[in-house]
C-alpha positions in Angstrom: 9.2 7.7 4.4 5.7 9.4 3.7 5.1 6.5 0.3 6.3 3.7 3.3 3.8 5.3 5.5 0.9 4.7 3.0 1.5 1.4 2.0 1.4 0.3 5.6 -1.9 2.0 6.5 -3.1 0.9 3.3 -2.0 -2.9 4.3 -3.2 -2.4 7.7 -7.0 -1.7 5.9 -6.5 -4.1 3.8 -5.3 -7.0 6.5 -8.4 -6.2 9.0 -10.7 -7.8 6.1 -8.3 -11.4 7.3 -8.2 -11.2 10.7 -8.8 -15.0 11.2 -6.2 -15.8 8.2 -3.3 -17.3 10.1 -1.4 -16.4 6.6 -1.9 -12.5 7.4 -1.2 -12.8 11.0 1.9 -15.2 9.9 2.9 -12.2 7.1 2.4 -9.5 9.8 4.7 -11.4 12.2 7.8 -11.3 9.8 7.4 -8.2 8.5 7.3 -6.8 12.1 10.6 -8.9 12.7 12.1 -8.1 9.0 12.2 -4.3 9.1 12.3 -1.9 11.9 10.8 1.1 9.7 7.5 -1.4 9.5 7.7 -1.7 13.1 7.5 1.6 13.4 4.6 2.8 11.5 2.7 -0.4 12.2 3.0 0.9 15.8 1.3 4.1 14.4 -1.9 2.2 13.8 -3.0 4.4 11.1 -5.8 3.2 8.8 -6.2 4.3 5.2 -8.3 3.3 2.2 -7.0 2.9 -1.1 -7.8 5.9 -3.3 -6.7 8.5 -6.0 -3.7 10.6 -6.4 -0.2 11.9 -7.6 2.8 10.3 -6.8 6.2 10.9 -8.4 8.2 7.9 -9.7 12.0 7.3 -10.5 12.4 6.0 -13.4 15.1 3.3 -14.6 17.0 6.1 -16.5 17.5 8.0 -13.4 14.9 10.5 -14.2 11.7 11.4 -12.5 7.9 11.4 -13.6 5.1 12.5 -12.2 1.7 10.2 -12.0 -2.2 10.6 -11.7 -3.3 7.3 -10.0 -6.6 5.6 -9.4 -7.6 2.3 -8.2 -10.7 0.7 -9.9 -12.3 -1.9 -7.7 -13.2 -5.8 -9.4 -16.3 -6.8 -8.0 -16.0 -10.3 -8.7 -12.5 -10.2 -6.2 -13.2 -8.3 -3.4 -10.4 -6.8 -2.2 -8.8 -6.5 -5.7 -8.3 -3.6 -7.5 -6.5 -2.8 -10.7 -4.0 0.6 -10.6 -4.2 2.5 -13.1 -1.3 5.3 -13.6 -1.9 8.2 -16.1 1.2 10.5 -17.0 0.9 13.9 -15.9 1.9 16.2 -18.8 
């Protein structure tokens, strides 16, 4: 649940840049319908900026691998940013 708890405060940072966007508000409305664990941490109201970590991933072999990650911001798209994940050795 903590990775589902990021991505929503991350969304929730990233949707107050569209408030007048009927599209967000629109996409905001049917995940809150959709899935009761969104519910729930929307409800939370936590806010968080995208920024650099370590995450662990499952891999389609069944395996798991660990990851350095780090967003890099496009100027020219604001709001966009390209991921990049590193292995960790």
């Amino acid at each position: 649940m903590k990775s589902a708890r990021t991505l929503v405060s991350i969304f929730r940072s990233q949707a107050t840049r569209y408030t007048d966007d009927p599209r967000m508000r629109q996409l905001i409305d049917d995940l809150l319908e959709a899935s009761s664990v969104f519910r729930e941490l929307w409800a939370e109201q936590d806010v968080l900026d995208l920024s650099s970590g370590r995450k662990a991933m499952r891999l389609p072999d069944g395996s798991s691998r660990e990851f350095d990650y780090l967003p890099l911001r496009i100027p020219d798209l604001p709001g966009a940013c390209l991921m990049i994940y590193l292995g960790v050795a």
